[in-house]
C-alpha positions in Angstrom: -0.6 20.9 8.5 -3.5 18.1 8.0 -2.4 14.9 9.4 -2.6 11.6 7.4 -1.9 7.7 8.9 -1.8 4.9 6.1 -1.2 1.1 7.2 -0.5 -1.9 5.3 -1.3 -4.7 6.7 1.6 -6.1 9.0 3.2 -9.2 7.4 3.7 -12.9 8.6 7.3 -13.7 8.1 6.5 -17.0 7.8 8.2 -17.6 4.8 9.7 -14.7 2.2 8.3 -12.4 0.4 6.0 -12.7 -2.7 4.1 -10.0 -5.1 1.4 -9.5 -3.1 3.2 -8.1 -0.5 5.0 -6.0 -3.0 1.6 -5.0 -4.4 0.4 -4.1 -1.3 3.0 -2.0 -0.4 3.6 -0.2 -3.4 -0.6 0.7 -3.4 0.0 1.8 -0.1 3.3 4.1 -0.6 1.7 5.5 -4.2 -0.7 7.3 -2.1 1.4 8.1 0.6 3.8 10.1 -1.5 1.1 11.7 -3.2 -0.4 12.7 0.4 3.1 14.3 1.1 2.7 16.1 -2.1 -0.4 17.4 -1.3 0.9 19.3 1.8 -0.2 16.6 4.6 1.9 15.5 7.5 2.1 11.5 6.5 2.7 8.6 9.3 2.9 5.9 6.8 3.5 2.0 8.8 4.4 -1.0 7.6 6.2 -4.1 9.3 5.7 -7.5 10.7 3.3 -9.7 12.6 5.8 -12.4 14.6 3.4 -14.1 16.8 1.6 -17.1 17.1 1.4 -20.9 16.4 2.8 -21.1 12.6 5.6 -19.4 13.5 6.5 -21.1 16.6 6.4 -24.2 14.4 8.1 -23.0 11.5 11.2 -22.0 14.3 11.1 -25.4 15.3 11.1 -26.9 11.8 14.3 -24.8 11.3 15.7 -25.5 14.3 15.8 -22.0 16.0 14.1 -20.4 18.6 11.1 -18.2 17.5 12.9 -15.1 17.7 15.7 -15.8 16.1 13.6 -17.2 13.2 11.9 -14.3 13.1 14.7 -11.8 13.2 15.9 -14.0 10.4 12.9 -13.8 8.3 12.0 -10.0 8.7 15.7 -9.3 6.8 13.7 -10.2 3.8 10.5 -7.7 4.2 12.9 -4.7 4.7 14.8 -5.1 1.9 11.6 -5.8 0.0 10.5 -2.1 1.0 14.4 -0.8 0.2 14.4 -2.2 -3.3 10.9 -1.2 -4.4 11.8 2.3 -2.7 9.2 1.9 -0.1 8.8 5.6 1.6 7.7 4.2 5.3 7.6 6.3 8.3 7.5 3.1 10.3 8.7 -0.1 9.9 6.4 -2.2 13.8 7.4 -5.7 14.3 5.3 -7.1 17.1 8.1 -8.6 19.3 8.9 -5.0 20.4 8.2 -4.1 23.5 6.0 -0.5 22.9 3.9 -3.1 21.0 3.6 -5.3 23.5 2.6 -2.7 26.0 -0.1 -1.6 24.2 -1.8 -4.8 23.2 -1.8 -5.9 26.4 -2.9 -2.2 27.8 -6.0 -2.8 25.4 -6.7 -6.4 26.9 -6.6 -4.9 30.2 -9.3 -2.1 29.0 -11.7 -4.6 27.6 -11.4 -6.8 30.5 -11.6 -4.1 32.9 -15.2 -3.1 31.5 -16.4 -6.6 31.9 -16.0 -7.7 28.4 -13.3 -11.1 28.7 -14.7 -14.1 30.1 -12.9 -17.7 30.5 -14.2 -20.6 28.8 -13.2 -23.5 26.9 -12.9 -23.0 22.9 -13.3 -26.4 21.1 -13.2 -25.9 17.5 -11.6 -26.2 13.8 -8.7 -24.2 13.1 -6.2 -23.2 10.4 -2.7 -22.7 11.3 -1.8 -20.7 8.4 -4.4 -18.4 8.4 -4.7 -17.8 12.7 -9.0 -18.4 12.0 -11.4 -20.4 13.1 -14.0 -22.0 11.2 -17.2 -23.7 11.5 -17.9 -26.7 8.9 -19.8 -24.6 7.3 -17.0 -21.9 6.1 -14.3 -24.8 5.0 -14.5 -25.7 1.4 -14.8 -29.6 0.5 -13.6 -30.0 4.3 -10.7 -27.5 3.9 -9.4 -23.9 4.6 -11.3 -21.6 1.8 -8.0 -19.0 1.8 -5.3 -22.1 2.1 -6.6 -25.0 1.3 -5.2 -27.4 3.9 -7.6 -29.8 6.4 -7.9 -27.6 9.7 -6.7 -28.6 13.2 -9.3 -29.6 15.5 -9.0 -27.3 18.5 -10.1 -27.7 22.6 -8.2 -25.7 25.0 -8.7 -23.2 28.0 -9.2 -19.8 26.4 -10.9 -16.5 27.6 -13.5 -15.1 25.6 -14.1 -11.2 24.2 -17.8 -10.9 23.9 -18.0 -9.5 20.5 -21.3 -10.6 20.0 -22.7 -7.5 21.9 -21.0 -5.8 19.4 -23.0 -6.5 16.5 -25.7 -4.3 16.3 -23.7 -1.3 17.0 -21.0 -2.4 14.6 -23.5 -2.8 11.3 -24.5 1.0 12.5 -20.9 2.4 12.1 -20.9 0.9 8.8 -24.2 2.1 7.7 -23.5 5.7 8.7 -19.8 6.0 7.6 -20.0 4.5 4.3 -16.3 5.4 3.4 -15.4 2.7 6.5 -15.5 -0.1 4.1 -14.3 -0.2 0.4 -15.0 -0.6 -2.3 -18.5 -1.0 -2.0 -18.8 -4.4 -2.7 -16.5 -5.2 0.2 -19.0 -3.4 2.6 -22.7 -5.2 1.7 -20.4 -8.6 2.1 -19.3 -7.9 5.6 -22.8 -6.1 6.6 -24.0 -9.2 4.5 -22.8 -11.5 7.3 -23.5 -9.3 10.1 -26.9 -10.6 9.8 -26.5 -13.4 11.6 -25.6 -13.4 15.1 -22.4 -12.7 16.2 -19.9 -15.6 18.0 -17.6 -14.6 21.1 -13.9 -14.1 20.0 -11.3 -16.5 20.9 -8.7 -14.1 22.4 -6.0 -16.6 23.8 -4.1 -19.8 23.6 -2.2 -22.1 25.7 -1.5 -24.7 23.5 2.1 -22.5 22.6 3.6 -19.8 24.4 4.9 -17.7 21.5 2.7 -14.3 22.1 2.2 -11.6 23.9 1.2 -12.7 28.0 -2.2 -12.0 28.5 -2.0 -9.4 31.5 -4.6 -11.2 33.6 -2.9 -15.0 33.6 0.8 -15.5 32.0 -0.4 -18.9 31.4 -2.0 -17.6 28.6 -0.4 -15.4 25.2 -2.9 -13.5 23.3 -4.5 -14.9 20.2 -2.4 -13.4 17.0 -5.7 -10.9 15.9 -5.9 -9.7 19.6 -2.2 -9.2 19.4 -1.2 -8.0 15.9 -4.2 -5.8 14.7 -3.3 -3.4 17.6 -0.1 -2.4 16.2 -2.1 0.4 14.1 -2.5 2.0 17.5 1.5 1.3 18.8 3.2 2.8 15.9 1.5 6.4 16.9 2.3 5.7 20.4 -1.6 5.6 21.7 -2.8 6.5 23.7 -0.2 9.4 24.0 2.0 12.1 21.6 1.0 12.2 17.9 -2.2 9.6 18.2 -5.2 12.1 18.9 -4.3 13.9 15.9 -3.2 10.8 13.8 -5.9 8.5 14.5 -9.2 10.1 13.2 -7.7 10.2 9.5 -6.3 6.4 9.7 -6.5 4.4 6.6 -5.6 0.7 6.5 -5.0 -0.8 2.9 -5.3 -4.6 2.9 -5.9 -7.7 1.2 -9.5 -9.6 0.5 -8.4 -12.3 2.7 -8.1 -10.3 5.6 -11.1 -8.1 5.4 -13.2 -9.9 8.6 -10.6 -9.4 10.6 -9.5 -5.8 10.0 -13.7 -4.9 9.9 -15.6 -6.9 12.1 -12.8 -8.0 15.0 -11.1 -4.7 14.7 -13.9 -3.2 15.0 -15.1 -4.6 17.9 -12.3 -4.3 19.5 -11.8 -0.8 19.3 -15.5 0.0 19.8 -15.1 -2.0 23.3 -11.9 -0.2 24.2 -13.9 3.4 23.7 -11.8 4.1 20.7 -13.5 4.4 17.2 -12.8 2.7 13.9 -10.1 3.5 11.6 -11.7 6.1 9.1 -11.3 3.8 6.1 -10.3 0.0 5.3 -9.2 -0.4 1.6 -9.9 -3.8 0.6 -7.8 -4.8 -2.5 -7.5 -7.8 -4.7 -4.7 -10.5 -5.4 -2.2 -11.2 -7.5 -2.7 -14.0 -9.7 -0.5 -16.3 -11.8 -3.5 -17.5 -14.5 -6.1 -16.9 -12.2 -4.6 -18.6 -9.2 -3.4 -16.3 -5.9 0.4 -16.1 -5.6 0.8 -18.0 -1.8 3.4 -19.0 0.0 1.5 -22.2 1.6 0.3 -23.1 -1.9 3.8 -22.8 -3.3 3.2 -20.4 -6.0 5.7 -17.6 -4.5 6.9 -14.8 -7.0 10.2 -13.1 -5.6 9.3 -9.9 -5.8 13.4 -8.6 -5.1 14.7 -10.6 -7.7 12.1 -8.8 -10.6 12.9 -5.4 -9.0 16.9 -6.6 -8.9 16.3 -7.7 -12.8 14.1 -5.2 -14.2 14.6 -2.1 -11.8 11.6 -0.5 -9.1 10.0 1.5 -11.1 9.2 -0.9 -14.1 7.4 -3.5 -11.5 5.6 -0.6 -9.6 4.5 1.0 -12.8 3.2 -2.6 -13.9 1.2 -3.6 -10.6 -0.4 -0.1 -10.4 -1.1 -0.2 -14.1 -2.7 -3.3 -14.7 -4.5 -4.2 -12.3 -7.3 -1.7 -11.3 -6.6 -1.0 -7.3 -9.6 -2.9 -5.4 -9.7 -6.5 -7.9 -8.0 -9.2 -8.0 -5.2 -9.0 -11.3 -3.1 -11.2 -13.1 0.9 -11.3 -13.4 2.9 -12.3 -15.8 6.5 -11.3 -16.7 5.9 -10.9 -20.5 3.2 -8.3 -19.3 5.8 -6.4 -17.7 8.1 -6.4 -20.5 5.6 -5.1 -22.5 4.5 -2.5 -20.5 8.0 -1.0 -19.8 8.5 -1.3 -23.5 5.3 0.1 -25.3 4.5 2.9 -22.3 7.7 3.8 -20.3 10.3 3.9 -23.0 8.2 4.0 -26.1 5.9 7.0 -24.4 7.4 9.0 -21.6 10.9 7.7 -22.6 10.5 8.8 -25.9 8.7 12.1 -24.6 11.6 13.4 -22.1 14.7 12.4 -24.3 13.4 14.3 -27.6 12.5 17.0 -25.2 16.0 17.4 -23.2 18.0 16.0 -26.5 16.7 19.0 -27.9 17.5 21.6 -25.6 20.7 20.2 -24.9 22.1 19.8 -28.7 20.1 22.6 -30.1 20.1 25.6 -27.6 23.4 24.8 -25.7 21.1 23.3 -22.9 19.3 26.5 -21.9 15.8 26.3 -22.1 14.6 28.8 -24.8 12.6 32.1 -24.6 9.0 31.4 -25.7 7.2 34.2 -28.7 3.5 34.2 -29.1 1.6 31.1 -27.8 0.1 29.5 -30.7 -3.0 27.2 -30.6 -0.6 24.3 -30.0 0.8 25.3 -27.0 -2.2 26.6 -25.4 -3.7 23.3 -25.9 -1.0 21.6 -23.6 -0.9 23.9 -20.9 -4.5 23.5 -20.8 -4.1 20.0 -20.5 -1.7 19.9 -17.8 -3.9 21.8 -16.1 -7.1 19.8 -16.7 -4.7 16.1 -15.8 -3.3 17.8 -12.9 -6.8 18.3 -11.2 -8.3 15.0 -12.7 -5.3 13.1 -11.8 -5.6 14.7 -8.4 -9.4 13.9 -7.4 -8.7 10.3 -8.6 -6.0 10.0 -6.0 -8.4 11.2 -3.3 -10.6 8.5 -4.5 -7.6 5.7 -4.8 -8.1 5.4 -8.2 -4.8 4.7 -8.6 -5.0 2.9 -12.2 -6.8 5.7 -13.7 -5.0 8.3 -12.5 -1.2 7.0 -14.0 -3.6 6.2 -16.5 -4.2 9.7 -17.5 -0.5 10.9 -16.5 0.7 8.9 -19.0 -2.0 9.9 -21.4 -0.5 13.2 -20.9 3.0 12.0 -21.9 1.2 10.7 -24.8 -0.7 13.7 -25.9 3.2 15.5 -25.0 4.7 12.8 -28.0 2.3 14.0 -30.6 2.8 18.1 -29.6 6.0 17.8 -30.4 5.1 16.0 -33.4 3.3 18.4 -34.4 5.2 21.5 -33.8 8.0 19.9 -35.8 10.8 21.8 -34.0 13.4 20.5 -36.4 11.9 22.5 -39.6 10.7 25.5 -37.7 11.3 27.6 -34.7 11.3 25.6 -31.9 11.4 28.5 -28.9 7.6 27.9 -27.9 8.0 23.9 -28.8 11.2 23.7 -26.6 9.7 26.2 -23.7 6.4 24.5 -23.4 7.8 20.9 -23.4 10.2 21.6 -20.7 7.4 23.0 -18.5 5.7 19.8 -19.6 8.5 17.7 -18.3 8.5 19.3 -15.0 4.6 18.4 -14.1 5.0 14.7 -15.3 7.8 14.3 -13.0 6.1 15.7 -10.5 2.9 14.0 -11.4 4.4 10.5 -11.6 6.9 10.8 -8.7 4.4 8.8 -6.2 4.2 6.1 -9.0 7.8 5.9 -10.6 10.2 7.8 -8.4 13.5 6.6 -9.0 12.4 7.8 -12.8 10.7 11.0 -12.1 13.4 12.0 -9.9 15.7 11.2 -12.8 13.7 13.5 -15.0 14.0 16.3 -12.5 18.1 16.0 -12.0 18.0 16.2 -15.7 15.9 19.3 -16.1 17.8 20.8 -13.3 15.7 21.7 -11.0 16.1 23.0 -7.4 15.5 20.1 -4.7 14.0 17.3 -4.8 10.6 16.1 -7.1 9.2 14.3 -4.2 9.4 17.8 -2.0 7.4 19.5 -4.3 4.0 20.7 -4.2 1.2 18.9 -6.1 -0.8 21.9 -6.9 2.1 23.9 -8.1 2.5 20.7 -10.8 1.4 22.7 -13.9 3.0 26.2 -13.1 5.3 27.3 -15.9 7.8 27.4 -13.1 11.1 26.6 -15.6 11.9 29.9 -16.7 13.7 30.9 -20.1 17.5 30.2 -20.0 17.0 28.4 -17.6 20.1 25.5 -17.9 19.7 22.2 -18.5 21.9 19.0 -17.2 23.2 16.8 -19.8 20.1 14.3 -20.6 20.6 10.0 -20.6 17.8 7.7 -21.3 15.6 7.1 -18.1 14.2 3.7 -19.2 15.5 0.5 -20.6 13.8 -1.9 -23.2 13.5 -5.6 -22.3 
C-alpha cells in the first residue's frame, strides 16, 4: 500500500482558535480523506507548538505556570478538529517527551558535524511571530505579519550556520519544482535566496520555557529549532514507520510561515543528512473585508461556534468553495448562508431527496429494475465517469475548489436529468435506477469535502459500510443493484 504523510502546520495555543486554523485544517483533512480513498496508507498530523517566549508570558499574564496554560489552551484546538470532523492520525504537542527527544537528537546531529557555534545575537524581534528582523523587513518600524514595535534583542545564543546552506538549498528548489507551491510561492523564496544567507539563531536564555539544548541546559532551543521538528517525531524518526513515510511528506501551511517551513527547514534537515519534505503547500488567509483574521490584531472568528450554529459540513463546504486553495479569501457569514442555501440544499439537497423520495413513495423503497438505456441516461453515466477522473486529477493537483466545483456541477447536471426524464408522467425504472447509482458516486465523491452529509446520503441509500471506506475509483460503478432496498430518506441539509 503506497504511503502518504500530510502536516498542518502545528498551532500556537496562544490564544483560541480562529478560521484560519479551521481553514487550514479542513484543506489539509479534504485531501487526506481523499488519499484514503484512493487506496494510500495516510499518517495525517496535526497538534500544537507550546514553546517559547509568548507563551511563557501569556502563562504569567494568567497567572499559571506555562504548562498548565498550555494544557488549558490546547482543549480548544482538539475540539476545533472534533467539531469540524477533523480525520487526524496524530494530534503532537511539543511538551511531549518523544518530541523532545528528537529535537534535541537533531541539535545534537548538527552540532556533532560542526555546524552550532556560540555567539552573541543582538537584534530586533517579534514576540508573536518567534522572527527576527532587520530594519529593513519591519513595516513603518513594525512587525510586517503583526504589526506591533519589535523587542530589541542581545543575549548569549549559539549559532546554526545556515548560510553554508544556501547555495545547495536554491538547487533543491530548482530541481524539485513540486518542493514549493504554488509557483509564485517558490520564485519569492528563491527570490530572496539571492542574497546571502544570515546564521540562525537557534537558542535563548532570556526564558526557560523550551526544550534544553543538549550541549548547555542553560539554554532551551529557539521555537523553529524546536517546533518544526515535530514533522519528524510524530513518525517516530529516525525509527519504525519514518523511512517509508518520510519521502512522500507534504506540509500544508499558511503564507506567513512559508520562510520558515522552506528555507530554515530546509536547512535544517539538509545539515542533519535528511532531505526536504517532498512538497510545502503554501496557502492564503482568511480575510474579514480584506483584513487577515488574527488573534494579536483582535479580529478572531470562532470557528466552533459557526460549526456549533450552522453544522461541519456547511463551513467546510464554504472555506473549500470560495476561496480557491493557494490565495488569500474573504469570509463572511452571509456568504455562508448563501452558499448552504443556493448549492447544498437548493442543488445536492434538492438532488438526493427527489431521488430517495421517489423510490421510497413510489416503488416501496426498492430501487427499480432499469429497461433500455435511453440517450438520457447514458449521458449521466458518462458523466460520472468523465467528473470521477476530472475530479480525481484535480485532487492530485490540490485543486481543491475546482474539484467540489465540478462534483457539485454533477449534482447539478443530476437536477436537470431528472427534470428531464419527468418520472412522474412516465416510466420512471431507468430515471429511478440511474439516479440511485448517481447518488452513490456523489457521496462518495464528496465524502472528503462534506462527510457528515455524504455519509448521510449513504445510510440513506443503504449501503454496506461506510462512504469514507470506499474506493475512489469504484465511485462511478453501477454498484446499487435492482431491488436493491432503500432506508427511509430525511432532508440532509438545512436552509438558513
Amino acid at each position: 500500500m503506497p504511503k502518504f504523510l500530510i502536516t498542518t502546520a502545528i498551532d500556537y495555543p496562544s490564544g483560541k482558535p480562529h478560521m484560519g486554523h479551521a481553514y487550514e485544517k479542513i484543506c489539509t483533512d479534504v485531501i487526506a480523506r481523499y488519499k484514503r480513498l484512493k487506496g494510500f496508507d495516510v499518517h495525517f498530523s496535526t497538534g500544537t507548538d507550546e514553546h517559547g517566549m509568548k507563551i511563557q508570558r501569556c502563562a504569567e499574564k494568567e497567572k499559571k505556570s506555562p504548562k498548565q496554560y498550555v494544557d488549558d489552551m490546547v482543549k480548544y484546538f482538539r475540539e476545533l478538529c472534533d467539531v469540524l470532523n477533523i480525520s487526524y492520525d496524530d494530534f503532537i504537542r511539543t511538551t511531549e517527551p518523544r518530541h523532545v527527544k528528537t529535537a534535541q537528537e537533531i541539535f545534537s546531529i548538527i552540532n556533532k558535524k560542526g555546524e552550532i557555534y556560540k555567539g552573541t545575537y543582538e537584534g530586533l524581534y517579534c514576540v508573536d511571530c518567534e522572527t527576527y528582523y532587520t530594519e529593513k523587513d519591519l513595516s513603518d518600524g513594525k512587525c510586517p505579519v503583526h504589526g506591533k514595535e519589535p523587542d530589541s534583542v542581545s543575549e548569549e545564543s549559539y549559532f546554526f550556520q545556515m548560510g553554508k546552506y544556501r547555495e545547495a538549498l536554491t538547487k533543491h528548489i530548482e530541481k524539485n519544482h513540486d518542493f514549493i507551491r504554488p509557483e509564485s510561492k517558490r520564485k519569492e523564496i528563491l527570490n530572496r535566496l539571492q542574497i546571502p544567507l544570515k546564521d540562525l539563531s537557534v537558542s535563548r536564555t532570556s526564558f526557560n520555557w523550551g526544550v534544553p539544548v543538549p550541549i548547555d541546559k542553560k539554554h532551551v532551543q529557539y521555537v523553529w529549532m524546536d517546533a518544526l521538528i515535530n514533522y519528524l517525531s510524530t513518525i517516530g524518526w529516525p525509527r519504525g514507520k519514518s523511512k517509508e513515510f518520510w519521502p512522500t511528506a507534504v506540509h500544508i501551511i499558511g503564507k506567513d510561515i512559508v520562510w520558515h517551513h522552506t528555507v530554515i527547514w530546509g536547512s535544517i534537515l539538509l545539515a542533519a543528512g535528511i532531505a526536504p519534505p517532498k512538497t510545502v503547500f503554501v496557502h492564503g488567509f482568511v480575510n474579514i473585508k480584506g483584513e487577515k483574521i488574527s488573534k494579536s490584531k483582535g479580529t478572531p472568528v470562532d470557528p466552533i461556534e459557526l460549526a456549533d450554529k450552522y453544522g461541519a459540513d456547511p463551513l467546510r463546504y464554504f472555506l473549500i468553495s470560495e476561496i480557491p486553495f493557494g490565495e488569500d479569501g474573504d469570509f463572511t457569514v452571509e456568504s455562508l448562508v448563501t452558499r448552504n442555501n443556493d448549492e447544498l440544499l437548493n442543488n445536492l439537497g434538492n438532488l438526493a431527496n427527489r431521488i430517495l423520495t421517489f423510490i421510497y413513495n413510489k416503488n416501496g423503497g426498492k430501487v427499480t429494475k432499469p429497461g433500455t438505456l435511453d440517450k438520457l441516461d447514458k449521458q449521466l453515466i458518462e458523466s460520472t465517469r468523465k467528473y470521477s477522473r476530472s475530479v480525481s486529477e484535480k485532487m492530485d493537483r490540490f485543486d481543491l475548489q475546482s474539484a467540489l466545483d465540478e462534483v457539485m456541477y454533477l449534482a447539478k447536471e443530476g437536477n436537470e436529468y431528472f427534470q428531464q426524464k419527468e418520472p412522474w408522467k412516465k416510466d420512471y425504472s431507468n430515471c429511478l435506477y440511474v439516479g440511485a447509482n448517481l447518488l452513490r458516486t456523489l457521496a462518495i465523491m464528496l465524502s472528503p469535502f462534506i462527510p457528515e452529509s455524504a455519509e448521510k446520503i449513504w445510510e440513506y441509500l443503504n449501503l454496506p459500510g461506510s462512504v469514507h471506506k470506499q474506493k475512489w475509483d469504484s465511485a462511478a460503478d453501477l454498484a446499487v443493484k435492482p431491488n436493491h432496498k432503500i432506508k427511509e430518506p430525511a432532508p440532509i441539509f438545512k436552509k438558513f
